[in-house]
N, C-alpha and C positions, 0 to 999 in steps of 0.2 A: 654783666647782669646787675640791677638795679636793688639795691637790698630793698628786705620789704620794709624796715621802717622808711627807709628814704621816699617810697614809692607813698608813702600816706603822707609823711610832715613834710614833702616840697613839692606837693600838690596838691594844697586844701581841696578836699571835698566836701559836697553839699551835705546838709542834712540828710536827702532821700538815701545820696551815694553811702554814708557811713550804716547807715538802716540794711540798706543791702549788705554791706560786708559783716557785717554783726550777725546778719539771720548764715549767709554763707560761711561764716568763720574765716577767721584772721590766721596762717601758718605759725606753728610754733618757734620758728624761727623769728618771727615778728617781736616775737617777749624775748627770745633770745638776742636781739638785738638793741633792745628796748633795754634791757637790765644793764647789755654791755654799754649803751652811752649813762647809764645811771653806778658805773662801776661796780655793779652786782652781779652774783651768778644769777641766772632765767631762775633756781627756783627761790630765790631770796626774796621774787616776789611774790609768793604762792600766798603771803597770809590776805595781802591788796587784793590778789585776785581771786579769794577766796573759795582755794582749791588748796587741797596737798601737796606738800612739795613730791611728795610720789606719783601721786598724778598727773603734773605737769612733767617728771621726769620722763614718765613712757610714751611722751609724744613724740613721734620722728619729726626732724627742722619740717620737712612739705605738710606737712596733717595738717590740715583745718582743725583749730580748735574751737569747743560747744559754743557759741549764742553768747553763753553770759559769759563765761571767762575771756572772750574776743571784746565784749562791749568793756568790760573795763581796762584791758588792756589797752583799746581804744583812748580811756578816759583818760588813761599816767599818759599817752603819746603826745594827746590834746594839752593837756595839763604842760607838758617839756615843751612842747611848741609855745605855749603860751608866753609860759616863765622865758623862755628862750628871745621869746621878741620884747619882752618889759625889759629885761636885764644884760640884754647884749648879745649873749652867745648859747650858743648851747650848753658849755662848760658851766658856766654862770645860773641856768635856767635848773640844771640838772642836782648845782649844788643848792639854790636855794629850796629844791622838793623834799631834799635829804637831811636838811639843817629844821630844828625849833625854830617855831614865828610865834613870835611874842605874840602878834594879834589872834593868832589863829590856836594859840595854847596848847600846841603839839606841832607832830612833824608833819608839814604838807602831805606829803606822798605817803603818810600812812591815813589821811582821811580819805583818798579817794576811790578806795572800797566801795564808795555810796555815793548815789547821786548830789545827796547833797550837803556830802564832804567835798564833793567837788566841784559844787557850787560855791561853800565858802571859798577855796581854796583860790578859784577865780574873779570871787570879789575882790579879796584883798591884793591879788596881782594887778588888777583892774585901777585899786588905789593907788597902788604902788606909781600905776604907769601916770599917775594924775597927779603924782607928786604931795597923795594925801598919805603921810606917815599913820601908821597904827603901831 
């Protein structure tokens, strides 16, 4: 069986397709997966996806989780893929989310709570890839 992060970040989907998984909820095994390539427990991301770490504790791995904590959970997956294709690896993508960016004057992966934390978050990956230092 295919884990569910694998089953999103090696299979880009469209636009429409993530819209639909967002309204149907992402399994919480997803974030638990998700934290574990980011060397974190599932709930060390609760403040990003802005829920309780209690909250996100009493999910069984199969539960669909709500709309919004799925669409961001989406947005750190987005976000690792990203970083993951500018910087080589996954290992590489996962450490530069977790590290201070001088351009971006905080930690990656703690702006992408918000649309458009992680928006910057993707410009400046976007520089990176263009060879423009910030």
């Amino acid at each position: 069986m295919q884990s569910a992060l694998a089953e999103i970040l090696d299979h880009p989907m469209s636009l429409e397709e993530l819209t639909r998984l967002v309204r149907k909820g992402v399994p919480k095994r997803f974030v638990d997966e998700l934290a574990g390539v980011l060397g974190m427990p599932s709930y060390a991301l609760a403040p990003v996806l802005r829920t309780s770490e209690r909250t996100l504790r009493r999910y069984p791995p199969e539960k669909p989780l709500p709309p919004e904590i799925s669409e961001r959970a989406l947005i750190i997956a987005r976000a690792l893929e990203r970083a993951s294709e500018v910087l080589g690896s996954r290992q590489s993508g996962a450490g530069w989310l977790l590290e201070r960016n001088g351009a971006l004057e905080a930690i990656p992966l703690e702006l992408l709570d918000t649309a458009f934390g992680a928006e910057r978050v993707l410009d400046v990956l976007g520089r990176i890839e263009d060879t423009v230092y910030s």
